[in-house]
N, CA, C and O of each residue as an XYZ file, in Angstrom:
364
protein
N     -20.102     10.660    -40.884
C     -19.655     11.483    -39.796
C     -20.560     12.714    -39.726
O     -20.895     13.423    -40.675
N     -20.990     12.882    -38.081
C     -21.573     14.383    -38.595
C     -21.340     15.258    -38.631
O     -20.611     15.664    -37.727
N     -21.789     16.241    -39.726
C     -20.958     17.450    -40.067
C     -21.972     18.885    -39.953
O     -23.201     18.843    -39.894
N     -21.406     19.738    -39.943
C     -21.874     21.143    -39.505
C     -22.302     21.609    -41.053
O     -21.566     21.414    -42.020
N     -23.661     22.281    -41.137
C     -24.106     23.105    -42.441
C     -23.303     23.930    -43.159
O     -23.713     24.361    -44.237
N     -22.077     24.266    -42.690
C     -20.439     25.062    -43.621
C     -19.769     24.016    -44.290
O     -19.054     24.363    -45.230
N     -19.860     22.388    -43.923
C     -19.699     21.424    -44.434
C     -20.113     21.269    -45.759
O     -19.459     20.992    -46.765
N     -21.298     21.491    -45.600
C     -22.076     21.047    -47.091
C     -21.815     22.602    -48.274
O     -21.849     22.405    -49.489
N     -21.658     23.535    -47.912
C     -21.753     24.624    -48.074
C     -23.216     25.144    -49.130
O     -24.273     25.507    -48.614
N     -23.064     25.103    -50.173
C     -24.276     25.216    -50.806
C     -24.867     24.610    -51.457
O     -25.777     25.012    -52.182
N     -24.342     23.122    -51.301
C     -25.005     22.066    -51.427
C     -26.479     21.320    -51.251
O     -26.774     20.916    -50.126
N     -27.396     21.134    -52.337
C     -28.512     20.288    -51.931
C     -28.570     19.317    -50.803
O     -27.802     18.365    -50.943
N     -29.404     19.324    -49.550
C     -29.414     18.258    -49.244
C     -30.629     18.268    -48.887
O     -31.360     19.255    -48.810
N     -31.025     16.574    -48.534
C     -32.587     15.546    -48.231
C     -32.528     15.265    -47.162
O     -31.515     14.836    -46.608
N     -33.785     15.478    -46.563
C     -34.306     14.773    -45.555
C     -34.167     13.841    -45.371
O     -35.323     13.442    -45.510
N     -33.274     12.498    -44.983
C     -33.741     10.946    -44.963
C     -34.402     10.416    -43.734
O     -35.108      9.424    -43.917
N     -34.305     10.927    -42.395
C     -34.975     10.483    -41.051
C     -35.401     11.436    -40.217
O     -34.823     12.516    -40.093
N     -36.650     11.034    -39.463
C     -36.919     11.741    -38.346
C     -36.458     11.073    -37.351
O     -36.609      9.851    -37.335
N     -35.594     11.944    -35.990
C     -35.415     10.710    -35.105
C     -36.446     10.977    -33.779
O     -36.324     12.026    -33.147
N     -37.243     10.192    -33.478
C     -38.580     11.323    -32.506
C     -37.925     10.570    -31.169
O     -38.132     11.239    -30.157
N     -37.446      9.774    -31.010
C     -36.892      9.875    -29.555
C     -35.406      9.871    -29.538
O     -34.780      9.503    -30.532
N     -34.702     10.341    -28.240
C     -33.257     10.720    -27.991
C     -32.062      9.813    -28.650
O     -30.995      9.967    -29.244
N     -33.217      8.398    -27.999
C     -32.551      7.500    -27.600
C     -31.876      6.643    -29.386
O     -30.864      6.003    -29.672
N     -33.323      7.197    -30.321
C     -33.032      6.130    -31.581
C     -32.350      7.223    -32.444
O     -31.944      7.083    -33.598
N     -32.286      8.578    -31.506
C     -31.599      9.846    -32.559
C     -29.970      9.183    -32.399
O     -29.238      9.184    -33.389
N     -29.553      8.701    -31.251
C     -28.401      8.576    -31.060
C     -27.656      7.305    -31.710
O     -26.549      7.056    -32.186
N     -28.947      6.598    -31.452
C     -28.583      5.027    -32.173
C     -27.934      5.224    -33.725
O     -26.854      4.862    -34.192
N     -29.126      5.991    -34.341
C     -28.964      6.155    -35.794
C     -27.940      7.213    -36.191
O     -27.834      7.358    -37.408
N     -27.246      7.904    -35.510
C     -25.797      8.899    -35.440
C     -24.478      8.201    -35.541
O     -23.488      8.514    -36.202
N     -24.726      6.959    -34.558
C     -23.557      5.925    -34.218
C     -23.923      4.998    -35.544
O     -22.856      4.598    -36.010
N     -24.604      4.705    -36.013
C     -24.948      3.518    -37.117
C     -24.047      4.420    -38.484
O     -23.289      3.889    -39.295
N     -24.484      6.178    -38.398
C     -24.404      6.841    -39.954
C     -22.379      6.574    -39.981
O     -21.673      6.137    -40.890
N     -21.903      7.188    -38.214
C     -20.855      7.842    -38.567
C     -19.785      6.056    -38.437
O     -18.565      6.021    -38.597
N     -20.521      5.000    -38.175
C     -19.396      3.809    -38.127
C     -19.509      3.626    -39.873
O     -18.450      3.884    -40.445
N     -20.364      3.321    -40.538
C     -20.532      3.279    -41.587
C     -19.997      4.429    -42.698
O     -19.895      4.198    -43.903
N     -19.659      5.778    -42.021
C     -18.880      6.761    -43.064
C     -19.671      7.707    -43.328
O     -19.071      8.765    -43.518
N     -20.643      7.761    -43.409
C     -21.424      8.714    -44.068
C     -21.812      9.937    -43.491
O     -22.409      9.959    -42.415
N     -21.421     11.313    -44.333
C     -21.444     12.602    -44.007
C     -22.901     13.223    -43.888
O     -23.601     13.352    -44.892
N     -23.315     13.587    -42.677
C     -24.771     13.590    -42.432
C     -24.819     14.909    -41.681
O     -23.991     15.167    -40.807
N     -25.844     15.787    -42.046
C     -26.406     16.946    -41.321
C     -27.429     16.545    -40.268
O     -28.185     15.629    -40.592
N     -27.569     17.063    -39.107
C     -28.420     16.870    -37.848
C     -28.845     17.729    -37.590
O     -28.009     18.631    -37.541
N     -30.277     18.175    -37.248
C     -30.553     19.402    -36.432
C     -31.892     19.271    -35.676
O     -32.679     18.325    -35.699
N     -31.950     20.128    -35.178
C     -33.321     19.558    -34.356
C     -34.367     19.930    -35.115
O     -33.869     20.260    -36.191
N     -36.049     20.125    -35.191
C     -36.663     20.808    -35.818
C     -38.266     19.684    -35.487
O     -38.392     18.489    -35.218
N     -39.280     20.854    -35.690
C     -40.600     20.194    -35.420
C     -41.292     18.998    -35.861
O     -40.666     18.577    -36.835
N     -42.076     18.406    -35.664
C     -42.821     17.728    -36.241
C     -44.272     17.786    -36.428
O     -44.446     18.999    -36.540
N     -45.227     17.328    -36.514
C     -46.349     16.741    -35.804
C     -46.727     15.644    -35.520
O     -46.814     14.903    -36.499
N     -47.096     15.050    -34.227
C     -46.916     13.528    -33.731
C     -48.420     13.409    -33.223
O     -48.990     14.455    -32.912
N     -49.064     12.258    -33.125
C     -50.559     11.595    -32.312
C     -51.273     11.119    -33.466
O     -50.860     11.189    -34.623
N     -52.333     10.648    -33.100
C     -53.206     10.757    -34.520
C     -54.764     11.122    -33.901
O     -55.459     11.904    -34.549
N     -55.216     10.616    -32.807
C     -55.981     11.780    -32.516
C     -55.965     12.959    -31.423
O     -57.018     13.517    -31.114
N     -54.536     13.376    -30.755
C     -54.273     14.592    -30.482
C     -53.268     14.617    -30.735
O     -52.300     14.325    -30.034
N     -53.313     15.045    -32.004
C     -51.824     15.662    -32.713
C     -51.432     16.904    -31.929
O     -52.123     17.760    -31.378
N     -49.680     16.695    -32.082
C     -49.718     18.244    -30.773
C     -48.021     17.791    -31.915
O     -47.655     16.755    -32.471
N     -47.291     19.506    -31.777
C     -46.216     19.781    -32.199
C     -45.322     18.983    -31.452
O     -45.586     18.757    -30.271
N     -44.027     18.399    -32.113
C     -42.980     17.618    -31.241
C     -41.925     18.041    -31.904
O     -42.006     18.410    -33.076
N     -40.407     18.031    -30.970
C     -39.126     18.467    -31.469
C     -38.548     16.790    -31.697
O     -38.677     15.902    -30.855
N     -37.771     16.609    -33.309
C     -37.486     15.607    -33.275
C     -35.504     16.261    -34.154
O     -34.981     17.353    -34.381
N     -35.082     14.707    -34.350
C     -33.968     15.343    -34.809
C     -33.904     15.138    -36.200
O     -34.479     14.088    -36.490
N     -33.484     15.661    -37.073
C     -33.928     15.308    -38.604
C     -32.623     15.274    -38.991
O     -31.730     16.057    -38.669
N     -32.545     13.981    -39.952
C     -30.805     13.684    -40.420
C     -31.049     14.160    -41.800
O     -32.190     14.025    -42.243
N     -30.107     14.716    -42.565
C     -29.863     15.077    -44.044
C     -28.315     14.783    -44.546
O     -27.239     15.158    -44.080
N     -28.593     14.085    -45.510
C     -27.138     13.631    -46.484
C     -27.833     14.212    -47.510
O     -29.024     14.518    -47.571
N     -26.212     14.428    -48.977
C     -26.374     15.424    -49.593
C     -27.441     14.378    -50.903
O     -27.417     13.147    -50.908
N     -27.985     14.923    -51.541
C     -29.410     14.385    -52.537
C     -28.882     14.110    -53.188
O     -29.880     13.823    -53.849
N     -27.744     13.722    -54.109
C     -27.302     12.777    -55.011
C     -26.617     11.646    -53.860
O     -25.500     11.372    -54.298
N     -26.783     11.140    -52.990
C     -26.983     10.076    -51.994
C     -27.742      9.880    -51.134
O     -27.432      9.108    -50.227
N     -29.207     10.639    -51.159
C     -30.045     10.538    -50.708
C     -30.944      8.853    -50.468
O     -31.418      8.278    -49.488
N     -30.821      8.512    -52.050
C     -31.749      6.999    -52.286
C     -30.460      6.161    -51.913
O     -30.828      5.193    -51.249
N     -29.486      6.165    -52.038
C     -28.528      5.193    -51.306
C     -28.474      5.005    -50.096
O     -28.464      3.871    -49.619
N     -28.414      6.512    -49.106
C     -28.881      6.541    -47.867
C     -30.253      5.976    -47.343
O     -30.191      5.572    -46.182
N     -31.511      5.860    -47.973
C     -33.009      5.094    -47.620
C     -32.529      3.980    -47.541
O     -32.515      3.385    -46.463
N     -32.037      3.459    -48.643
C     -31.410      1.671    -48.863
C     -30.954      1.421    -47.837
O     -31.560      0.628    -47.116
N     -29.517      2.103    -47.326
C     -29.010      1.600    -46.574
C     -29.678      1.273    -44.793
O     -29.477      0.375    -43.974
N     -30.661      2.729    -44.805
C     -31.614      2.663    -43.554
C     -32.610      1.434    -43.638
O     -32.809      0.637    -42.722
N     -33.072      1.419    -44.619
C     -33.977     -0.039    -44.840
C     -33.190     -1.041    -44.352
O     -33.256     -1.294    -43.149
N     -32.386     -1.718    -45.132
C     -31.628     -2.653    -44.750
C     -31.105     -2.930    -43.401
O     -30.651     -4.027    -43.075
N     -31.205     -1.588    -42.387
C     -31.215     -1.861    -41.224
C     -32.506     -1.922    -40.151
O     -32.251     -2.002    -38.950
N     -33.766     -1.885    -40.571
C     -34.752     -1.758    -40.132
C     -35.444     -0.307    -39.524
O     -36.280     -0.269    -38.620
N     -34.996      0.629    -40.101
C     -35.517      2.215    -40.269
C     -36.113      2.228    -41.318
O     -35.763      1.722    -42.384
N     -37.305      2.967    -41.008
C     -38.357      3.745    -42.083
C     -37.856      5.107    -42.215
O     -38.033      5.907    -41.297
N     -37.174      5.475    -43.406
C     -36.363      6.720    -43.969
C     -37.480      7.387    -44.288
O     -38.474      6.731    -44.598
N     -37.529      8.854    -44.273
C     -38.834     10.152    -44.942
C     -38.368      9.597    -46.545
O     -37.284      9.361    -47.078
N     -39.696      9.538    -46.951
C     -39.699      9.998    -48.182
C     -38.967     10.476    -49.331
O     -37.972     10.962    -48.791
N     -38.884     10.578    -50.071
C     -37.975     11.227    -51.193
C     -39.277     12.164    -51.460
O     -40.480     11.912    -51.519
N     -38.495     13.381    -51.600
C     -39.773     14.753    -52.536
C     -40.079     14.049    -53.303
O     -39.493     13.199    -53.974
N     -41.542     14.565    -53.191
C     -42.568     13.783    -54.563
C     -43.425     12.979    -54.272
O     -44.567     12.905    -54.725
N     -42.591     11.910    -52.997
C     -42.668     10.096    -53.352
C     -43.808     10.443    -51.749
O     -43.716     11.405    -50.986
N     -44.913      9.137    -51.677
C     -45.594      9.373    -50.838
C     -44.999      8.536    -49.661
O     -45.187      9.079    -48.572
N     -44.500      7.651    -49.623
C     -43.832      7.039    -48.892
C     -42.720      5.908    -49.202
O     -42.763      5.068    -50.101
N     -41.665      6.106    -48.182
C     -40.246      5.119    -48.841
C     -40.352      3.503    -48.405
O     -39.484      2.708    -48.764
């Protein structure tokens, strides 16, 4: 379900997705909250192209980091490429 940053309160949380269009931000909102899972949303930059990279607003999902790698799994298993885990070069 998604929840507001007073939710988590001072809680760690991870990056698991960028959503760069409206349409797969919404898809993947309806997928988190039928399935249960307490997820932060907000909008925030990116950088998108590869040879004219130009700044883009995308929506970035965060669950709290001791369910972070459960959350990738579960995005895998549905055919989403989840960000990274800190550290890791790609999930």
């Amino acid at each position: 379900m998604r929840r507001d940053g007073e939710f988590f309160e001072d809680r760690e949380l991870d990056l698991i997705y960028i959503g760069k269009r409206l349409a797969e931000a919404k898809a993947l909102e309806e997928l988190l909250t039928e399935a249960g899972w307490d997820y932060y949303v907000e909008p925030d930059e990116y950088r998108g192209g590869f040879l004219f990279a130009t700044q883009r607003t995308g929506a970035f999902f965060y669950v709290l980091i001791e369910r972070a790698a459960e959350a990738r799994e579960f995005l895998l298993a549905r055919g989403y490429k989840p960000q990274a885990a800190a550290g890791e070069k790609d999930a």
